[in-house]
C-alpha positions as CSV (number, residue, x, y, z in Angstrom):
1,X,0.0,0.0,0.0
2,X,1.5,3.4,-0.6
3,X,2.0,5.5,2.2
4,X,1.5,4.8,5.4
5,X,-1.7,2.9,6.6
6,X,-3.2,1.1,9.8
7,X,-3.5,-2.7,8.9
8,X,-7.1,-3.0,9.9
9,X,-10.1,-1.2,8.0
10,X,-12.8,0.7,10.1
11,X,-15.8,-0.6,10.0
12,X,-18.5,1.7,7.6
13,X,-22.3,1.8,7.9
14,X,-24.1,2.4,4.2
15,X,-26.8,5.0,5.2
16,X,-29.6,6.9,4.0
17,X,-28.8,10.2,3.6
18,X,-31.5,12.8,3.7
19,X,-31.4,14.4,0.3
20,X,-28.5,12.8,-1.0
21,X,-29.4,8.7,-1.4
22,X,-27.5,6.4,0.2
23,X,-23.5,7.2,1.5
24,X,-21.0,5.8,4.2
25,X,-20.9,7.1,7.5
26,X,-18.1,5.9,9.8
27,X,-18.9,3.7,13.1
28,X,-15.9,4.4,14.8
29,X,-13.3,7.2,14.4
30,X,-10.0,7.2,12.2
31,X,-6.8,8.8,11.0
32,X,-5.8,10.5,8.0
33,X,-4.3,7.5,6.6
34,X,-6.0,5.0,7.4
35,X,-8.2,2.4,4.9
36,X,-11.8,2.8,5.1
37,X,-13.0,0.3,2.5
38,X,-11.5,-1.5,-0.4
39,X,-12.5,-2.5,-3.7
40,X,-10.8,-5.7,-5.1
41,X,-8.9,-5.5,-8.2
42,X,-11.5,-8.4,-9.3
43,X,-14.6,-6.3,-9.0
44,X,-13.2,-3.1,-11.1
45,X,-14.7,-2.2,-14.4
46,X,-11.7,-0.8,-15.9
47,X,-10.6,1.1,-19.6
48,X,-7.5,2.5,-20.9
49,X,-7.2,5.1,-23.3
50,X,-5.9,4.2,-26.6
51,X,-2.7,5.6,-27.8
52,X,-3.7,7.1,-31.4
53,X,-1.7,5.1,-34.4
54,X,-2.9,6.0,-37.5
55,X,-4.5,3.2,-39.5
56,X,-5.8,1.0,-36.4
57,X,-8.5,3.2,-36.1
58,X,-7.7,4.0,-32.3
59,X,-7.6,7.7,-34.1
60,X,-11.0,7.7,-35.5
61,X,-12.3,8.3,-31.8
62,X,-14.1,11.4,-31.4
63,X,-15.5,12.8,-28.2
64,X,-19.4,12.6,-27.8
65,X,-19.6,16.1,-26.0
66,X,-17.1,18.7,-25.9
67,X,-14.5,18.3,-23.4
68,X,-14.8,14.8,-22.7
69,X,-10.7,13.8,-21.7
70,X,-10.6,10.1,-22.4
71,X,-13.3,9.4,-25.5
72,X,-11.8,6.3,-26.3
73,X,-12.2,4.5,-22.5
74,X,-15.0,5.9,-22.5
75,X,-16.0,4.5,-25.3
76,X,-14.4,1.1,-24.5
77,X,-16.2,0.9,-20.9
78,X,-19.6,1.6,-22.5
79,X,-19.7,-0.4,-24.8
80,X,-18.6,-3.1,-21.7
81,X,-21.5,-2.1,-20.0
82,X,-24.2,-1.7,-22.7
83,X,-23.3,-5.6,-23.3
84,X,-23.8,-6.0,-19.4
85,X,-26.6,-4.9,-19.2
86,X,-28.6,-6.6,-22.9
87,X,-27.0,-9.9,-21.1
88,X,-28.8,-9.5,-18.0
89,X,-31.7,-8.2,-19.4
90,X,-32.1,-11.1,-22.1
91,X,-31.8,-13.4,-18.7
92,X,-34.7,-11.6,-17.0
93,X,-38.4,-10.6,-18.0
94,X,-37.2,-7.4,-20.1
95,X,-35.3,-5.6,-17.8
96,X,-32.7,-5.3,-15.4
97,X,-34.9,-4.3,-12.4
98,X,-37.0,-7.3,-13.3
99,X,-33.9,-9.6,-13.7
100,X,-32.0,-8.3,-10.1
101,X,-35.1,-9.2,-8.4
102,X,-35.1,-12.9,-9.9
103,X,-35.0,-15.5,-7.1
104,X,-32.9,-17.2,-10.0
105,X,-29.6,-15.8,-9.1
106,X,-28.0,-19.1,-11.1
107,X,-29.1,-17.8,-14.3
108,X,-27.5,-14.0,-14.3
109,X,-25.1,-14.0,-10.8
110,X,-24.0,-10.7,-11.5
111,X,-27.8,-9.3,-11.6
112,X,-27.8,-7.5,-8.4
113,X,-24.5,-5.9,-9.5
114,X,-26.4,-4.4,-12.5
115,X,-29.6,-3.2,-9.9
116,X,-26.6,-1.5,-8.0
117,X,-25.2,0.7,-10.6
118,X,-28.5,2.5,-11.1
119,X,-27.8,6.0,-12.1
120,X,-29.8,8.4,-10.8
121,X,-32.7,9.3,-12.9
122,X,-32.1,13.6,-12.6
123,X,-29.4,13.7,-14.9
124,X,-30.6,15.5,-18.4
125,X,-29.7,12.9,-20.6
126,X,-32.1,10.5,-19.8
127,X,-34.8,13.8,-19.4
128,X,-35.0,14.3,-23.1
129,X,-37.8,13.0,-25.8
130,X,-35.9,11.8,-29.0
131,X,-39.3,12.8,-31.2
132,X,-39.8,16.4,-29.2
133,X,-38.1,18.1,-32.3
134,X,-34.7,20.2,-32.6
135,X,-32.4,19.4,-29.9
136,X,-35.0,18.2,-27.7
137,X,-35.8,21.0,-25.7
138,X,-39.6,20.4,-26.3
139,X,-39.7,17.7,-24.4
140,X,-37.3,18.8,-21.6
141,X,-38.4,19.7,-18.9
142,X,-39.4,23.1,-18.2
143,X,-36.3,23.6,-15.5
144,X,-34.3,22.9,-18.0
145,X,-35.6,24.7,-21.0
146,X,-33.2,27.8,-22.0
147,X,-30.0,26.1,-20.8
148,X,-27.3,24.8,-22.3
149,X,-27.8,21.6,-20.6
150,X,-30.5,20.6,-22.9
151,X,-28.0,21.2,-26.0
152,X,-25.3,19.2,-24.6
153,X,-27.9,16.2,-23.7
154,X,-28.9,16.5,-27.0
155,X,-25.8,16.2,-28.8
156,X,-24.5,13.9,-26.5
157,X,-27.9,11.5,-27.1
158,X,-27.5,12.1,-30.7
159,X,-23.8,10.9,-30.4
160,X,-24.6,7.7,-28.3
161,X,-27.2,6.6,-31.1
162,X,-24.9,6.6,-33.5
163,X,-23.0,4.4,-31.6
164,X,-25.8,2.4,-30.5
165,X,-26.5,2.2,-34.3
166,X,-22.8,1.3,-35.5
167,X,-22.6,-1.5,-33.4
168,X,-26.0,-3.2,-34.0
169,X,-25.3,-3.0,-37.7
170,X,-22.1,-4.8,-37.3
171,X,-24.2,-7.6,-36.1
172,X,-21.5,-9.6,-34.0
173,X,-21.6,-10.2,-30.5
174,X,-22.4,-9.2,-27.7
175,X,-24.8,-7.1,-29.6
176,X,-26.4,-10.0,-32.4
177,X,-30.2,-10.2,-32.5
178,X,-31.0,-7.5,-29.8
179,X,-34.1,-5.2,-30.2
180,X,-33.1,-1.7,-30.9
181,X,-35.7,0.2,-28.0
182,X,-33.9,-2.4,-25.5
183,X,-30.0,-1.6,-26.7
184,X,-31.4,1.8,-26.8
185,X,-31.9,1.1,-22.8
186,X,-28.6,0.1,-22.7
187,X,-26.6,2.8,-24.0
188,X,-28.1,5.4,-21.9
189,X,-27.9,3.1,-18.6
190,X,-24.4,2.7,-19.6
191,X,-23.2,6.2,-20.6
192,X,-25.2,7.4,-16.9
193,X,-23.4,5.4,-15.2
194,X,-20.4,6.2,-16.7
195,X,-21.2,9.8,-16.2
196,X,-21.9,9.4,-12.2
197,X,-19.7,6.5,-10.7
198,X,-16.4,6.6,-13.2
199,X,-13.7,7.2,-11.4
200,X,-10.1,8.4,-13.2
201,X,-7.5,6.8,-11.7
202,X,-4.6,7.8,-11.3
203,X,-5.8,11.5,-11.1
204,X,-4.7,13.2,-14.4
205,X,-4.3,9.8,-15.6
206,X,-5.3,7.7,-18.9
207,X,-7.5,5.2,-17.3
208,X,-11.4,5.2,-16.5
209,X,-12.3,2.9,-13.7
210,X,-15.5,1.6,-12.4
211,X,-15.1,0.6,-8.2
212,X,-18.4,-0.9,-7.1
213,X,-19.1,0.1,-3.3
214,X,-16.3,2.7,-3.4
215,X,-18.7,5.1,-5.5
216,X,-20.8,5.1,-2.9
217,X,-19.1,7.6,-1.5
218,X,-21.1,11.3,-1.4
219,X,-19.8,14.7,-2.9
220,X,-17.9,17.5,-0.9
221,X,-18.4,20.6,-3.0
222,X,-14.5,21.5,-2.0
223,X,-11.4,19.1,-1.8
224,X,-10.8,20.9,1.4
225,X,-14.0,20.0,2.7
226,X,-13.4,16.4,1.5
227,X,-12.4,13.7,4.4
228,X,-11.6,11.2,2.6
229,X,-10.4,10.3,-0.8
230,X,-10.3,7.7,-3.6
231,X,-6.9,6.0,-4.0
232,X,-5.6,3.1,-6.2
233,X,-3.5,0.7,-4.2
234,X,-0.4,-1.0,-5.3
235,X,-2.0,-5.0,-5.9
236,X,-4.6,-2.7,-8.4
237,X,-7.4,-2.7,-5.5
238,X,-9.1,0.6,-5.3
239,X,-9.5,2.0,-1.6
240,X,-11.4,5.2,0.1
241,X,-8.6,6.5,2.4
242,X,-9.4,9.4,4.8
243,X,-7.8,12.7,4.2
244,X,-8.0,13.9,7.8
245,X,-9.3,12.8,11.6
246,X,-13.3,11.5,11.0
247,X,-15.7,11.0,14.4
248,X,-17.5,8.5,14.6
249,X,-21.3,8.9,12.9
250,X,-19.9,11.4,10.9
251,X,-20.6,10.7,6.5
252,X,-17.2,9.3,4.2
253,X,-17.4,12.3,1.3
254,X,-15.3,12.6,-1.3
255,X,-14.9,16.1,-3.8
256,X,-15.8,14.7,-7.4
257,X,-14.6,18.3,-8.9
258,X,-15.3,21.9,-7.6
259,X,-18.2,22.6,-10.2
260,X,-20.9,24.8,-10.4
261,X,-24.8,23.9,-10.0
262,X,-25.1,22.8,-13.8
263,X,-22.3,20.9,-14.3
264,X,-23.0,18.8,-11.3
265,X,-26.3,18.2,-12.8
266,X,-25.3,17.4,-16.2
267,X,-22.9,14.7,-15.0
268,X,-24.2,14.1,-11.4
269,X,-28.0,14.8,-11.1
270,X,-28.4,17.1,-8.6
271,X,-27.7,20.6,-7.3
272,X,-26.3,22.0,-4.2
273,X,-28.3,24.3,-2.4
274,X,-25.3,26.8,-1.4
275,X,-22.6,25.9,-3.9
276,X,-19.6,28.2,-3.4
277,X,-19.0,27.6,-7.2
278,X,-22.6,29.1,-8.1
279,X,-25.4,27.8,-10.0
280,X,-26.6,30.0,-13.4
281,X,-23.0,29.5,-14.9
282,X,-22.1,26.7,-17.2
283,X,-18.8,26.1,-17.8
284,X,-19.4,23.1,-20.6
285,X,-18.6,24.6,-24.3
286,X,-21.4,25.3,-26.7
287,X,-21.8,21.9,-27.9
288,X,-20.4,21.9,-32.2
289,X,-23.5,21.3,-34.3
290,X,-23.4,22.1,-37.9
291,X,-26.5,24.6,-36.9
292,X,-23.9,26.8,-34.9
293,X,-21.2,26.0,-36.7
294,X,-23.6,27.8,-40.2
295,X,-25.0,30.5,-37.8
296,X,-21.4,31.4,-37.0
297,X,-20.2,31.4,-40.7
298,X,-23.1,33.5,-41.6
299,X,-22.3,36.5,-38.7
300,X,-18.6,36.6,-39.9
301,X,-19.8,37.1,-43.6
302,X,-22.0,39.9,-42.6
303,X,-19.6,41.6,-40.3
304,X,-17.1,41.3,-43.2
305,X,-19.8,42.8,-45.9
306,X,-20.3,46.2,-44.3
307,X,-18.7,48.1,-41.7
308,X,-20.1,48.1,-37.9
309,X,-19.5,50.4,-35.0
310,X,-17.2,49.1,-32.2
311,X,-16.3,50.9,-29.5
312,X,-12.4,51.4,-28.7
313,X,-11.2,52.6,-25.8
314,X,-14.5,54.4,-24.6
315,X,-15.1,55.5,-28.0
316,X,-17.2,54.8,-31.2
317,X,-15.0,54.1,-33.9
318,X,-15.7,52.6,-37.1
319,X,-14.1,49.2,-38.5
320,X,-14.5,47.5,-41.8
321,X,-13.1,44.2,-43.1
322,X,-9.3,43.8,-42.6
């Protein structure tokens, strides 16, 4: 184990959490140091990102929204996960809720896994009506309508269908013979959990990993704030270490970024109520459709065309094409 640790974990207690789910609180106090639960290596969903060599397609790759860091682990793990979760749900009665509940645990063992990873059902993605119209703010709901969050869901559902779409029409497993409304299912289970469990280990690192039980872990909205943190040990396990002196009864949280109100919804699903990091403010880009990409190229062929008043300096001057 890197750094110094006390042998023996302390014992956690999964709890309900009053606006927040379920999280870990402590039953008896602990040390910055020392191991509060680990995750073995066995149980870790786990992708690398490619290293781009032209001709194997590993550069063909392209980011679903903008500013997504590792496109092609993400990739790789959703595409791991979307054939999860068709394989449990062609063992059950349709779906995966149906199938975790199964007294026939022989038939799909890893079935309750599945019913664990349920995202949570907030986050925009999965709030959007494919048949709504343009960009699918019709169907949004009204919260949401006039943000950029409903662009970026959009673009990013439109991305995950082509996906969705590429790989059925390859018709080789996992993905052979499945119905299209069900992979459909799938791919958005799969990219939301992606969205609010990955982990990227190590931190500024190249891989995306999945650590059932770990995730459990609730959000403190500063890495000051947080008391504990999410550390990969050296056999490949994946631990939640604390970060300072906890009390006993007191919740394990973790930061998962200093972000404001809408970007904790877009990948998260929920909002804090006095985020230091503030709420209106988006900090995703303007996601690149070819409507703003011709909306653009029009404005910069009108400002060309004729001159426009600009003010320099606390002054109106006047400015032509250069």
């Amino acid at each position: 184990v890197r750094g110094p640790r006390r042998k023996a974990p302390r014992r956690l207690e999964l709890v309900s959490v009053s606006g927040a789910g379920w999280g870990w609180r402590l039953a008896t106090s602990c040390q910055p140091g020392d191991l509060l639960l680990r995750t073995p290596k066995a149980l870790l969903w786990v992708a690398e990102e490619p290293v781009a060599r032209p001709g194997d397609g590993s550069a063909d790759v392209h980011a679903l929204i903008p500013g997504e860091e590792l496109p092609g682990a993400s990739r790789d793990l959703r595409m791991h996960l979307a054939a999860f979760h068709l394989q449990a749900s062609g063992f059950g009665r349709g779906s995966v809720e149906s199938t975790a509940s199964s007294t026939d645990s022989a038939a799909f063992p890893d079935a309750p896994l599945v019913h664990a990873l349920r995202p949570p059902t907030s986050l925009p993605v999965l709030l959007l009506d494919d048949g709504s119209g343009p960009g699918g703010a019709e169907g949004a709901p009204k919260e949401l309508r006039g943000s950029l969050l409903v662009q970026h869901a959009a673009v990013l559902r439109s991305g995950l269908r082509k996906e969705m779409e590429g790989a059925l029409g390859a018709s080789t497993p996992p993905f052979e013979g499945f119905d299209e409304g069900l992979a459909w299912d799938a791919w958005l289970w799969a990219q939301s959990v992606l969205m609010s469990r990955v982990f990227k280990l190590p931190r500024g690192g190249s891989r995306l990993v999945l650590a059932p039980y770990v995730d459990l872990a609730n959000h403190a909205f500063l890495h000051a704030e947080a008391n504990a943190e999410v550390q990969e040990l050296d056999g490949g396990d994946v631990a939640l270490v604390a970060r300072k002196p906890i009390r006993a009864g007191e919740e394990v949280c973790i930061c998962y970024g200093e972000y404001a109100n809408e970007q904790l919804l877009f990948s998260y699903g929920f909002v804090l109520a006095s985020n230091p990091h503030g709420g209106p403010c988006c900090p995703l880009m303007p996601p690149q459709t070819p409507a703003r990409a011709a909306l653009l190229s029009r404005s910069v062929k009108l400002l060309r065309r004729s001159p426009s008043s600009v003010v320099v300096g606390g002054e109106a001057s006047k400015t032509g094409a250069s």
